[in-house]
Backbone bond lengths (Angstrom), bond angles and torsions (degrees), N, CA, C in turn:
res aa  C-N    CA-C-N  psi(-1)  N-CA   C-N-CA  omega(-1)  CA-C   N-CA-C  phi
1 X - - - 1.435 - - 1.522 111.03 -
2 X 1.421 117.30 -4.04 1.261 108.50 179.07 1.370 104.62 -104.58
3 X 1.563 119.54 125.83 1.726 113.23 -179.34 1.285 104.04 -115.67
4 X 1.679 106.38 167.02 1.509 129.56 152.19 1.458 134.09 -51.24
5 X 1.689 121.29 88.93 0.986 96.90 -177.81 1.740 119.18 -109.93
6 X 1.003 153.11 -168.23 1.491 167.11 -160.85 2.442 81.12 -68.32
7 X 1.033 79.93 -65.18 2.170 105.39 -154.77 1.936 85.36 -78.91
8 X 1.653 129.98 7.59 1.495 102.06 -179.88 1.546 87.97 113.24
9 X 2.118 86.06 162.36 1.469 93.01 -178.85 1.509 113.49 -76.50
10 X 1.307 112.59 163.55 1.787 119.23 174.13 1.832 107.38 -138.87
11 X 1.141 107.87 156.10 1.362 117.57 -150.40 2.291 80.05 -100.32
12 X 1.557 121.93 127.49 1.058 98.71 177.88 1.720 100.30 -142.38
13 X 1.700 107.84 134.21 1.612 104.29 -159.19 1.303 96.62 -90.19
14 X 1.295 125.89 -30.48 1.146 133.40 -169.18 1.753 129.12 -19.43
15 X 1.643 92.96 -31.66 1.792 110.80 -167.46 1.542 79.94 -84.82
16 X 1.081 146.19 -53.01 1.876 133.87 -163.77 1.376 106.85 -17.74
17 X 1.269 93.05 125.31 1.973 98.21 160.91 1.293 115.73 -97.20
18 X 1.519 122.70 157.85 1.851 111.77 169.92 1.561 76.38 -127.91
19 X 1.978 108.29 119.32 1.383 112.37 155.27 1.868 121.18 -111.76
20 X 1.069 100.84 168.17 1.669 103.54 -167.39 1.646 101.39 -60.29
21 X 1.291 132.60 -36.19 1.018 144.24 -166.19 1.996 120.76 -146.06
22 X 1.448 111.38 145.69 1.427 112.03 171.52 1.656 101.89 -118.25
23 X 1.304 91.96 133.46 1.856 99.04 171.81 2.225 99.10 -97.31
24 X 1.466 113.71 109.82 1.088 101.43 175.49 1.474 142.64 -74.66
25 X 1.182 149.88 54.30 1.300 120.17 -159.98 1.564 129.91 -94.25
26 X 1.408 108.77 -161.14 1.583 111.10 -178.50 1.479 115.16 -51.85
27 X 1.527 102.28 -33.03 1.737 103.66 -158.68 1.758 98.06 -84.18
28 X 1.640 112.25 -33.40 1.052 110.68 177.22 1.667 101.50 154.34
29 X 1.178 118.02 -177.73 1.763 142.64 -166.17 1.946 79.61 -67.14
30 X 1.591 92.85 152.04 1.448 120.20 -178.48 1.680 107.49 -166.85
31 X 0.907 121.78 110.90 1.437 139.44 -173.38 1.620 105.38 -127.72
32 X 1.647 88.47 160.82 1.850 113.79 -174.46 1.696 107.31 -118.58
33 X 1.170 116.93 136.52 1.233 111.96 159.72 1.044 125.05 -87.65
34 X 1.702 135.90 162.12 1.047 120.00 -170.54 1.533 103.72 -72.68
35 X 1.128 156.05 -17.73 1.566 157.34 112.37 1.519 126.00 8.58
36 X 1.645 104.57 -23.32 1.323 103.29 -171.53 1.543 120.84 98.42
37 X 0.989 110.15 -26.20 1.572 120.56 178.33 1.139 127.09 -81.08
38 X 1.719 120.90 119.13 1.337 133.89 -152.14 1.825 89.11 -83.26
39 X 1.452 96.02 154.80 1.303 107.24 178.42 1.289 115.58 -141.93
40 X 1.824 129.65 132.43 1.349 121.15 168.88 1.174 100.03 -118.60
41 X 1.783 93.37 135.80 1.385 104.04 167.79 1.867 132.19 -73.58
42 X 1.370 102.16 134.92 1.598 112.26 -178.15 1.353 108.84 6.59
43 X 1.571 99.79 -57.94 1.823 112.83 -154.62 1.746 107.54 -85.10
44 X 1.206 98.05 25.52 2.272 95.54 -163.39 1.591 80.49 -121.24
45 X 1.490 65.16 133.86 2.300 90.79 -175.73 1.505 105.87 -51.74
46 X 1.490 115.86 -26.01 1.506 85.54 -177.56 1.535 99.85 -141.25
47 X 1.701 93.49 66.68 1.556 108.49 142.50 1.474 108.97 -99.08
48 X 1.474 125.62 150.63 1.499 132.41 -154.13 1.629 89.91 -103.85
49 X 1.193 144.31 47.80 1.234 160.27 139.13 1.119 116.86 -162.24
50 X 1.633 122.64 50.54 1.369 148.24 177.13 1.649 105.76 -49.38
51 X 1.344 140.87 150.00 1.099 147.86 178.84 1.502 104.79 -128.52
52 X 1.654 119.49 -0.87 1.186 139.16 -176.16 1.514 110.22 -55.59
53 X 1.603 122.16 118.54 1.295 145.38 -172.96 1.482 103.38 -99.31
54 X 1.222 114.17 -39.67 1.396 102.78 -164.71 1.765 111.73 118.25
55 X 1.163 128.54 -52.88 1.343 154.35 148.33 1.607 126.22 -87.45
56 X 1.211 97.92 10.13 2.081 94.51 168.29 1.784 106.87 -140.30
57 X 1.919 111.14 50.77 1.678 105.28 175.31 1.463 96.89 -59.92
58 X 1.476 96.18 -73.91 1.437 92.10 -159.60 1.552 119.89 -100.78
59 X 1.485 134.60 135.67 1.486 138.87 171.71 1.317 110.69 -99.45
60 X 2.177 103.67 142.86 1.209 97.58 168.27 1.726 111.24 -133.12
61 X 0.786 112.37 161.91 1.739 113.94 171.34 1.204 131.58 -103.41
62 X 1.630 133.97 -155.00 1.466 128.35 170.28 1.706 103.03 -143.57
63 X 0.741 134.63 134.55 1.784 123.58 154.78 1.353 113.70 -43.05
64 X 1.586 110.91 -44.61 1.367 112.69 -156.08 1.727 97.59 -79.17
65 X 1.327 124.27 -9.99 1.275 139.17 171.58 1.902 113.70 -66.87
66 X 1.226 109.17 -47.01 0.855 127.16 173.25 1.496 135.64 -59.81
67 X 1.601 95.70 -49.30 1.289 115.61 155.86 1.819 125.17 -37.35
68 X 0.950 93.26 -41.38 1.828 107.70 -166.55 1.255 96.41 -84.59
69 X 1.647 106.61 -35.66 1.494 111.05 -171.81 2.260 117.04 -64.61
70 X 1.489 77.56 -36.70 1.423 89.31 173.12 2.037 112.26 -69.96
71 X 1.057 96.55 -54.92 1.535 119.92 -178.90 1.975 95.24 -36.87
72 X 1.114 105.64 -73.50 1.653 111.67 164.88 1.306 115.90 -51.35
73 X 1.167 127.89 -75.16 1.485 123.73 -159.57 1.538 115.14 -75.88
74 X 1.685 104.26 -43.81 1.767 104.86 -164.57 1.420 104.49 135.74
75 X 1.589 115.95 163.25 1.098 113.13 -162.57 1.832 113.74 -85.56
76 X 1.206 112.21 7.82 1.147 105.73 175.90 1.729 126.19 -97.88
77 X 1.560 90.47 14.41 1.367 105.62 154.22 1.607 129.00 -80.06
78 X 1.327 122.62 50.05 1.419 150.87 -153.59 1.663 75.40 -56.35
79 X 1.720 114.01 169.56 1.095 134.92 154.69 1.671 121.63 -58.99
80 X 1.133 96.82 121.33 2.158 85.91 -170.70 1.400 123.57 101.07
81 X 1.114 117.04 -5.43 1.429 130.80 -153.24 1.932 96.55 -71.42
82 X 1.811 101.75 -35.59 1.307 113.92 -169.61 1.697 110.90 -66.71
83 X 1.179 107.48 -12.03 0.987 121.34 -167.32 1.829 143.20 72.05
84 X 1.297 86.24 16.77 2.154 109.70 -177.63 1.619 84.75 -59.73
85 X 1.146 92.71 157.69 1.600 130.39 -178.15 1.278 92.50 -87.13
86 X 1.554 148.20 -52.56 1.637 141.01 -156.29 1.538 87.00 -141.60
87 X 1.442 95.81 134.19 1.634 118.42 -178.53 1.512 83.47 -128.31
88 X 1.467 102.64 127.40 1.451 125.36 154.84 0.819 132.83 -109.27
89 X 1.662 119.50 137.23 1.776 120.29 179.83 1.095 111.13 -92.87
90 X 1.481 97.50 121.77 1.320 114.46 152.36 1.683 123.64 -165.24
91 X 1.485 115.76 147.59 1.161 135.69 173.05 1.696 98.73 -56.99
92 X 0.885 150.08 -30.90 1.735 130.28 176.28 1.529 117.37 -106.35
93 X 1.497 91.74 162.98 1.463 100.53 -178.51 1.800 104.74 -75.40
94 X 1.838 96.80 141.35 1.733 73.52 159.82 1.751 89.44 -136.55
95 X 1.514 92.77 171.24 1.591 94.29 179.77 1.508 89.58 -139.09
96 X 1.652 114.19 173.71 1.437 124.95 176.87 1.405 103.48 -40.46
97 X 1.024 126.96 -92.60 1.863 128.08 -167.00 1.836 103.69 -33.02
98 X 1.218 138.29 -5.43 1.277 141.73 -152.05 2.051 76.74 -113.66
99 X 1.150 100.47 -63.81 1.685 106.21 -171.70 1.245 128.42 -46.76
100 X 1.220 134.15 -27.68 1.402 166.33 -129.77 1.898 92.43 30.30
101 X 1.940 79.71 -137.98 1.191 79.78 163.14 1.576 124.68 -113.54
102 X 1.319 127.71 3.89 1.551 104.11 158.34 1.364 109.39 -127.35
103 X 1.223 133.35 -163.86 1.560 129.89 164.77 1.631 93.29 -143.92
104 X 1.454 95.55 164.83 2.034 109.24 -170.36 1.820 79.65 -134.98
105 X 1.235 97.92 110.97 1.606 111.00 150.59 1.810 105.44 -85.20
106 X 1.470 114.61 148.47 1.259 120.11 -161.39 1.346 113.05 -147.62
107 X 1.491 127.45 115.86 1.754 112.51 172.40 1.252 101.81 -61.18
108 X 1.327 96.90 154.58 1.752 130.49 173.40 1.807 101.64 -43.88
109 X 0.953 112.91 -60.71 1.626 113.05 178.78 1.558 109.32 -96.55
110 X 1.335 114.55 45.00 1.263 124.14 176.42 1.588 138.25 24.17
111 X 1.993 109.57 11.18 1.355 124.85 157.71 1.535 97.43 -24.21
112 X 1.086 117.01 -94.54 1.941 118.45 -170.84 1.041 133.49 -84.70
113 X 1.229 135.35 125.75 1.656 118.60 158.06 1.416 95.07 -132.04
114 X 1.649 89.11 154.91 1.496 126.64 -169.85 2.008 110.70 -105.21
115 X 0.673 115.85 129.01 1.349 124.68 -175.93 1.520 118.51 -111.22
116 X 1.422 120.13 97.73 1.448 131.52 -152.27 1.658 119.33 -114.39
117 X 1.472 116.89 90.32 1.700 113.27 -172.58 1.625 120.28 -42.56
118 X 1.085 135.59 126.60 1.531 116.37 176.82 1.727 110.31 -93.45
119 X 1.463 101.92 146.00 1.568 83.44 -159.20 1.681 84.31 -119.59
120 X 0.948 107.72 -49.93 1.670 113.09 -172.32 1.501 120.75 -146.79
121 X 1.398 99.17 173.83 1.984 97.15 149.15 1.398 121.95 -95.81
122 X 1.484 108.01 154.97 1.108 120.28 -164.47 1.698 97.59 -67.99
123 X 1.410 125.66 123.27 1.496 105.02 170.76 1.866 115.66 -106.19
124 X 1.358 100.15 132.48 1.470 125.75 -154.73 1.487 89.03 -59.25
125 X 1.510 126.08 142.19 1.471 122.25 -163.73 2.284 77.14 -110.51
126 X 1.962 98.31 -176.55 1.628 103.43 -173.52 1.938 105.68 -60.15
127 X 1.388 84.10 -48.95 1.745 107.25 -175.70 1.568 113.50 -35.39
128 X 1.428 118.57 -57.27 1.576 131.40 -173.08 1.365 89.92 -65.17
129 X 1.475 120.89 -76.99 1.775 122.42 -168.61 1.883 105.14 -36.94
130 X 1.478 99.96 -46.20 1.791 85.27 -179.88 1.360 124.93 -61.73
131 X 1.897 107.90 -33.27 0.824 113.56 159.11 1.798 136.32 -46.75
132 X 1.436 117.21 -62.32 1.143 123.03 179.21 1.776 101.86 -69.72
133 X 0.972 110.76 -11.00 1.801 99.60 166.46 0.877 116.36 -109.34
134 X 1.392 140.86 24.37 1.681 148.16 120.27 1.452 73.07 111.22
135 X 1.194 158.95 28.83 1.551 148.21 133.42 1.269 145.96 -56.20
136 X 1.184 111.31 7.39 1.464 147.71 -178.19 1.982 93.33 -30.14
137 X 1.311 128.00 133.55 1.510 133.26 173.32 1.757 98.23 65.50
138 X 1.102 134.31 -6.02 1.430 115.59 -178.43 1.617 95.31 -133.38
139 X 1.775 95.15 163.95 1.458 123.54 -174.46 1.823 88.46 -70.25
140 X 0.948 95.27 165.90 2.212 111.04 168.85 1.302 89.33 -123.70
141 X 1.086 123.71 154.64 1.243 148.38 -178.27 1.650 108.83 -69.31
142 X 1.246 134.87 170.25 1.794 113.99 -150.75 1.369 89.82 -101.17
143 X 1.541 130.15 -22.56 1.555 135.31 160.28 1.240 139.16 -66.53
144 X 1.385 109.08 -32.30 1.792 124.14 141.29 1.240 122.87 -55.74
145 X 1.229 115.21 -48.41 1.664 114.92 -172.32 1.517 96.34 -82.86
146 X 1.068 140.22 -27.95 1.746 138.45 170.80 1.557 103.16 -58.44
147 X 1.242 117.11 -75.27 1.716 124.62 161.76 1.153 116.61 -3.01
148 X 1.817 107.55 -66.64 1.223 120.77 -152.72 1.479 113.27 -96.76
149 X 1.353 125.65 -9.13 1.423 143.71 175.07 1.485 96.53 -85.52
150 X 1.437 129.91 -50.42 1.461 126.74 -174.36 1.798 106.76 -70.69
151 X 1.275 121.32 -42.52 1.238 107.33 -174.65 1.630 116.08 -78.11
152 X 1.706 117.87 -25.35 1.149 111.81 159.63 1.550 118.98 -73.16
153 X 1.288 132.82 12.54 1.559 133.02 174.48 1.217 138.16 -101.60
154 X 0.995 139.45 168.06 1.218 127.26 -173.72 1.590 132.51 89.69
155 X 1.682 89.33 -5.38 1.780 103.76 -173.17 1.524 118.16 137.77
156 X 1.484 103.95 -13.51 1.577 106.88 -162.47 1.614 90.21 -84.19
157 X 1.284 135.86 -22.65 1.228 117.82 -155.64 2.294 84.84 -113.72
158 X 0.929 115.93 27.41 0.731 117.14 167.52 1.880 131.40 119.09
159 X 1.283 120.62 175.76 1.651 102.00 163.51 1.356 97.26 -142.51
160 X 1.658 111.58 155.39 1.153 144.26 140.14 1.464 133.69 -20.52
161 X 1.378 143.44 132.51 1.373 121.61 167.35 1.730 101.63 -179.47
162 X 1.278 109.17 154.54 1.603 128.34 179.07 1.513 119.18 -116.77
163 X 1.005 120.38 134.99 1.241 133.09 170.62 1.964 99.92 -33.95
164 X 1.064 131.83 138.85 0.992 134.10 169.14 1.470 118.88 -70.67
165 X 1.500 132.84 136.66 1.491 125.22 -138.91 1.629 92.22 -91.89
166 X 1.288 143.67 -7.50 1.177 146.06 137.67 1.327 136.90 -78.43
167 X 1.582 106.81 16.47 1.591 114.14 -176.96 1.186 88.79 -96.33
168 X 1.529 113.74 151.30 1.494 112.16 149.37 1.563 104.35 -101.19
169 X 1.394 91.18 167.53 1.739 98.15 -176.99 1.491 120.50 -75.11
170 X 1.280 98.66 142.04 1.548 103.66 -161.82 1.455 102.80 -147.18
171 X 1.562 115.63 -178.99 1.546 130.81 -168.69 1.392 95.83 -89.31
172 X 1.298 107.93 162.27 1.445 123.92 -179.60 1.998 97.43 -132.91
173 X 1.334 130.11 154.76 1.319 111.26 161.27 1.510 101.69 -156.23
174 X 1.253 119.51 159.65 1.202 133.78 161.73 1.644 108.66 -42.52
175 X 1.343 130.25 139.20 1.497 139.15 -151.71 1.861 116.47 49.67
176 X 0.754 121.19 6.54 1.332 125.22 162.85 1.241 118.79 -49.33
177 X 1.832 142.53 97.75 1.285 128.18 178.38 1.587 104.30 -63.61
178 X 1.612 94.26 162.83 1.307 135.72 -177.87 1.482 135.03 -73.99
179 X 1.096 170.55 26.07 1.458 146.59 -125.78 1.648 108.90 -126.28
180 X 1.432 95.43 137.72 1.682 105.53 175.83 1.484 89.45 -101.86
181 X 1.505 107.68 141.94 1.291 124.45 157.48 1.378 118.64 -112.24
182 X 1.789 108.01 133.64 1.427 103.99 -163.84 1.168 100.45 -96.51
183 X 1.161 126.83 -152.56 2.009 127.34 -152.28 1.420 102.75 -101.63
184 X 1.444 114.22 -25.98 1.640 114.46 170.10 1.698 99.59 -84.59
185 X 1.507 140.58 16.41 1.516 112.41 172.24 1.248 94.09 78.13
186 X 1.143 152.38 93.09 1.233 145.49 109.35 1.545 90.57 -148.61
187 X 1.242 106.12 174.16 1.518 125.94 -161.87 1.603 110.07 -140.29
């Protein structure tokens, strides 16, 4: 999402897809359009302009992240804008220590669950911050962009995570509950 332009790079959401469903695996996110057409996401080892680290397959977000995000920046901080693969609702903040270390996304009638390593937070690159501070083609000042890198950090602009090395790959879907499991097993 971040491109080449003439004036420098710019952070651009525009390419985001919203699909009915994510198939997860090891290498990374793989989605269908309603068209039929298989899709890998940026971060999956074998997309042929892979951004794949090793530790960033899959990203997720919060609404309630978003919220603040708008509250600060403006309303064109839409939900998703950051670009995570799974946006979750919810009314609270969460940050890493809130996550443990994995989370189990779960259908409603509990057919599937997915078992998800947490590896980190997402850390907000210059491009997004110019972005969410309506700076789009220009420098921010070295005290704005400090500001604006710290309040998107730490989790707000998103987290990190891998398929769990005993998960097999599986569906993800819109209404799917949520659960962080903390380090003693409970959730």
């Amino acid at each position: 999402m971040i491109i080449k332009t003439s004036s420098g790079y710019i952070y651009d959401p525009s390419r985001r897809l919203e699909v009915p469903q994510l198939f997860l695996t090891h290498q990374g996110i793989e989605a269908e359009t309603p068209q039929c057409e298989r899709i890998l996401d940026i971060h999956h080892a074998a997309h042929p302009d892979t951004h794949n680290e090793g530790n960033n397959t899959i990203s997720i977000g919060f609404i309630s992240h978003y919220a603040q995000m708008r509250a600060r920046f403006g309303e064109h901080m839409q939900d998703g804008m950051a670009g995570e693969n799974i946006i979750i609702a919810s009314e609270e903040q969460f940050w890493l220590d809130d996550l443990g270390q994995q989370i189990i996304i779960q259908a409603p009638k509990r057919e599937r669950q997915v078992v998800l390593d947490v590896i980190k937070f997402a850390v907000p690159c210059e491009e997004f911050s110019r972005y969410a501070a309506n700076s789009q083609g220009e420098r921010l000042p070295a005290e704005e962009l400090k500001a604006t890198l710290q309040f998107l950090g730490g989790g707000r602009r998103g987290f990190l995570l891998n398929l769990n090395i005993n998960q097999e790959p599986a569906l993800v879907k819109p209404g799917d509950l949520v659960f962080a499991v903390t380090t003693n097993g409970s959730s």
